[in-house]
C-alpha positions, 0 to 999 in steps of 0.5 A, a space after each residue: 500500500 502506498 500513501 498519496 499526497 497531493 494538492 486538490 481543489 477545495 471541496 475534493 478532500 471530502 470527496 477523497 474521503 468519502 471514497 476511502 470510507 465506502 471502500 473500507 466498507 466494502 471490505 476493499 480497502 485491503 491493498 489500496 492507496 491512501 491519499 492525503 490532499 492539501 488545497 495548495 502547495 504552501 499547505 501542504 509544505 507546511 505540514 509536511 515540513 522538511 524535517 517531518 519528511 525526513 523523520 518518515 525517510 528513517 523510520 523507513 529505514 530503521 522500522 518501528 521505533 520509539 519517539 526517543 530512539 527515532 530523536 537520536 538517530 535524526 540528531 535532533 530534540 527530543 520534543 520537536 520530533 515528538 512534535 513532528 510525529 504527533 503531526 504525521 500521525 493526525 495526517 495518517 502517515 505515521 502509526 504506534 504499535 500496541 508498545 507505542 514504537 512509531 512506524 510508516 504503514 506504507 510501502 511508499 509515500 509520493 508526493 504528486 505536484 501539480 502546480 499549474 494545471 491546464 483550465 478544463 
């Protein structure tokens, strides 16, 4: 499963979700992408900031780990990536495990960027 973050029109974030949730009610949702939509690139880059970017780039490499463990290995404040992981987890990019240990539950993460689109 991978994660799809995008830039979408005010409005299609409802519509995404509405998607997501007949899909996991159909039972179908086993396997299918997740998409996170912000409705400009300004917002999207604020909440996925370069170091939160980073953060999902070593728990990738370094597989579930603790809040404190994940600091140490980035070289960075414990509270700050404490911060950044609370912000992954609200926008579903990040998860705990039952002992706590914060993991990426996807395969891959893309960021799709389209800044100028052609008017329909």
């Amino acid at each position: 499963m991978k994660a799809v973050i995008e830039i979408a029109p005010r409005g299609s974030v409802f519509k995404v979700a509405r998607k997501q949730l007949k899909a996991a009610e159909a039972n179908a949702s086993f396997g299918a992408d997740y998409h996170l939509s912000f409705e400009s690139a300004r917002t999207l880059f604020s909440e996925l900031t370069p170091a939160r970017i980073d953060l999902l780039e070593a728990l990738r490499q370094c597989g579930p780990c603790s809040v404190y463990a994940l600091a140490k290995t980035v070289a960075r404040n414990y509270s700050n990536v404490h911060t950044d992981v609370g912000k992954l987890e609200e926008h579903g990019l990040v998860r705990r495990t039952p002992e706590d240990a914060v993991f990426v539950p996807f395969e891959s993460v893309e960021i799709h960027l389209d800044l100028f689109k052609k008017a329909a």
